[in-house]
N, C-alpha and C positions, 0 to 999 in steps of 0.2 A: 526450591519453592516455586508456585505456578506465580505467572504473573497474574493472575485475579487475583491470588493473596498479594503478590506486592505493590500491589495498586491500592489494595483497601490499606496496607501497611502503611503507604508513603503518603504524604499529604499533598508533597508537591513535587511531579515528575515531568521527564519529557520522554515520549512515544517516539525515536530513532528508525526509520525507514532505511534506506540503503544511504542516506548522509549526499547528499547531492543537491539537499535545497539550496536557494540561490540565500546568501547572506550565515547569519549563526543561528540558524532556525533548533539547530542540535545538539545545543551544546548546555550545559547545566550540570549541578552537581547529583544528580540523580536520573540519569538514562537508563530507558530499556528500548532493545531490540528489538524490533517487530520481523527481520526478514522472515522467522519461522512463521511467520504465519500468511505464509505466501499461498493459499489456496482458493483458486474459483470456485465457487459456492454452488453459482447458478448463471447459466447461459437461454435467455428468452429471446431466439433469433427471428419470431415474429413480433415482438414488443419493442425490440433493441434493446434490451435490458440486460445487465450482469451484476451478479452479487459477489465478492470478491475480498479476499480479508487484507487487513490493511499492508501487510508486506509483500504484496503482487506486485511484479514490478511491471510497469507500464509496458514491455517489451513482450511478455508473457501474454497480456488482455491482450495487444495488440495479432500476437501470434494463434489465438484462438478465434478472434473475430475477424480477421482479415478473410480468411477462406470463407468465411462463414457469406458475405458483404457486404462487412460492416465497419465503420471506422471511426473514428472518434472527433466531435465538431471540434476539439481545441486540443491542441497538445503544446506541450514543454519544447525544451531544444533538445530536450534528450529523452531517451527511452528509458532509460535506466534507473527512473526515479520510483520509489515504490505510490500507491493509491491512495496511502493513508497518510 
């Protein structure tokens, strides 16, 4: 089953990133996965913009905009955490 049907299915779920938030942000009885859906969308490196789906882990944006010159005003302690 895609998750767009199991989203219209379930009434009440949580959206699971790579599990690194700070506290029980992940936990419930009805979790899905997002790392699959770890793909940069879109890169506007005169705007500084990126569109980017919510299992991009911040280490990835960080590895495509770094070259670019660009960097992020705020980050985590860690890289590892996904966007969404």
């Amino acid at each position: 089953m895609k998750l767009k049907e199991k989203v219209k299915r379930d009434e009440h779920f949580i959206a699971r990133g790579n599990g690194r938030s700070y506290g029980d942000a992940s936990l419930g009885s009805t979790i899905y996965n997002t790392l699959n859906y770890n793909k940069i969308l879109k890169l506007d490196t005169d705007q500084g913009a990126i569109i980017a789906e919510s299992g991009t882990l911040l280490s990835e944006i960080l590895n495509v905009i770094i070259p670019s010159g660009w960097f992020l005003p705020v980050t985590p302690g860690t890289k590892y955490v996904t966007i969404g």
